[in-house]
C-alpha positions in Angstrom: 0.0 0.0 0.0 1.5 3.6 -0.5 1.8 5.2 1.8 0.5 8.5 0.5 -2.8 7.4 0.5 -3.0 5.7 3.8 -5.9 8.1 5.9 -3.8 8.0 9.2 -0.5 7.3 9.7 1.8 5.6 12.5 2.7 8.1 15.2 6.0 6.7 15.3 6.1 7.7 11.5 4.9 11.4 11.5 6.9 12.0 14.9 9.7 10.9 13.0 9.1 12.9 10.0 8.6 16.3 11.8 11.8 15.2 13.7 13.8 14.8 10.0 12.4 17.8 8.5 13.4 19.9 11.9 16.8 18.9 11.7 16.7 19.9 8.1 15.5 23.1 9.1 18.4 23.4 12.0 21.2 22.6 9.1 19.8 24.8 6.2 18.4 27.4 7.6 19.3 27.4 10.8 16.2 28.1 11.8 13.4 25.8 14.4 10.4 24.8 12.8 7.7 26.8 13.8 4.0 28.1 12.8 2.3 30.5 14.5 4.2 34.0 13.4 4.1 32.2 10.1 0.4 32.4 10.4 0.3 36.2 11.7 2.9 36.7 8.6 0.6 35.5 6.7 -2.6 37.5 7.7 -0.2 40.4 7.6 0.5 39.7 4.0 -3.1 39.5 2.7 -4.4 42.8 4.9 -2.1 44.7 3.0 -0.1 47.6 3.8 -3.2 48.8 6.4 -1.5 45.8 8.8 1.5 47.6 8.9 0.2 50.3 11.4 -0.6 47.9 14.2 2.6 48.1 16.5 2.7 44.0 16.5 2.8 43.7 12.8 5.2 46.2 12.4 7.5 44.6 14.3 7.3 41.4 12.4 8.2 42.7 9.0 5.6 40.1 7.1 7.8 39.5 4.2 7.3 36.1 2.7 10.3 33.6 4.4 10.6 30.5 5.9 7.7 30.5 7.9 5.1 31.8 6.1 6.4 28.9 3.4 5.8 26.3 5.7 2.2 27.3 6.5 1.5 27.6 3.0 3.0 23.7 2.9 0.9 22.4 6.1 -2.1 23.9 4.2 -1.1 22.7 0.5 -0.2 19.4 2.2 -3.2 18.5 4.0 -5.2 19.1 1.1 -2.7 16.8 -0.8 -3.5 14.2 1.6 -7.3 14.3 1.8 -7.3 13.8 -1.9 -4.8 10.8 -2.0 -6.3 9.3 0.8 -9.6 9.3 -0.5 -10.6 11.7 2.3 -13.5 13.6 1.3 -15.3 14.7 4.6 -13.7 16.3 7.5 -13.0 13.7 10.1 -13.7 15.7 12.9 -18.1 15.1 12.4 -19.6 17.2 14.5 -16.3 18.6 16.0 -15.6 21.1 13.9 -16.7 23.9 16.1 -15.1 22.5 19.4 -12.2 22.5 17.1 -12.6 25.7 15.3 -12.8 27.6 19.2 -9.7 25.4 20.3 -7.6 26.3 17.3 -8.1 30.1 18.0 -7.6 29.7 21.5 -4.2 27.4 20.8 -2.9 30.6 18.4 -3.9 33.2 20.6 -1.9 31.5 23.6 1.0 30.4 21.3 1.0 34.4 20.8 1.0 35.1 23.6 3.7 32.7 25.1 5.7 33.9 21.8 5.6 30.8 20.3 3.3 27.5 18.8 3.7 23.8 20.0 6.3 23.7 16.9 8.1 26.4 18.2 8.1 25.3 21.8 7.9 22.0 22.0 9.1 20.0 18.9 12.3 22.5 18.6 12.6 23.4 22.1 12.7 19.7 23.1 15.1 19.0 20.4 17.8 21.1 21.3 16.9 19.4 24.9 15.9 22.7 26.4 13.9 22.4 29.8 10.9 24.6 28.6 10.6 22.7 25.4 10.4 19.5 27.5 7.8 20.9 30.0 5.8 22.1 27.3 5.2 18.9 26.0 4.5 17.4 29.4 2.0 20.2 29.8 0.2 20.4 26.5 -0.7 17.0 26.6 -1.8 16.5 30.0 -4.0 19.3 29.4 -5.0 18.0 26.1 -5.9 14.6 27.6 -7.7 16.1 30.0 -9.7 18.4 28.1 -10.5 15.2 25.7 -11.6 13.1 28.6 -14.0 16.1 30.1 -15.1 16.9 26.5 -16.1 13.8 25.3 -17.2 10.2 26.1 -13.9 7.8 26.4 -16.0 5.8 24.3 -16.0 8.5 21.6 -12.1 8.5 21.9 -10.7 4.7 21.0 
């Protein structure tokens, strides 16, 4: 089977992609992987020179670079592997708002905290900093949590 159209893959696998493609991003650019200024970037970009007047844009100089790329990528990606995977409705059913809310909350905190769960955790705990390591402890005893308060366990096997 290829693996390109497989609907879910190993954890094992995708951990060990994203840890590949970081290292790659250490020796080339020698820059972390991370996404959420990419995103802001991004927004930045398509308001248009009006952006550019808000103090934390300005700052941020949203030219098109590495990061803004890589979201670009994730988004161009995902859709890649909905279609090969024969993917056709989102497989969140009935989650997508839950989802939608969590996804604005996770940027706005990753904003705040200067950083995204890329940023943070994946990179941090690469270059075997302390906070990158906590993060991860953190973010997913919070995110079991929340998945155990939200929903049935049933729901989550």
């Amino acid at each position: 089977m290829n693996v390109l159209s497989q609907r879910r893959w190993p954890a094992y696998a995708a951990g060990a992609g994203i840890g590949v493609l970081s290292w790659i991003a250490f020796l080339a650019l020698d820059h972390p992987l991370g996404v959420s200024t990419g995103f802001v970037r991004a927004a930045a970009l398509l308001e248009g020179p009006r952006a550019m007047s808000l103090p934390y844009l300005a700052k941020l100089e949203p030219l098109v670079n590495f990061e803004v790329m890589l979201v670009v990528g994730l988004l161009l990606g995902a859709w890649v592997s909905a279609r090969l995977s024969g993917d056709r409705a989102p497989a969140l059913r009935g989650r997508a708002l839950p989802a939608l809310i969590g996804g604005f909350l996770l940027m706005f905190g990753a904003r705040l905290a200067n950083g995204c769960t890329s940023g943070h955790g994946i990179s941090g705990s690469l270059q075997l900093a302390v906070s990158g390591w906590l993060f991860f402890v953190s973010i997913f005893a919070a995110g079991m949590a929340a998945a155990f308060l939200l929903y049935r366990k049933e729901e989550l096997k």
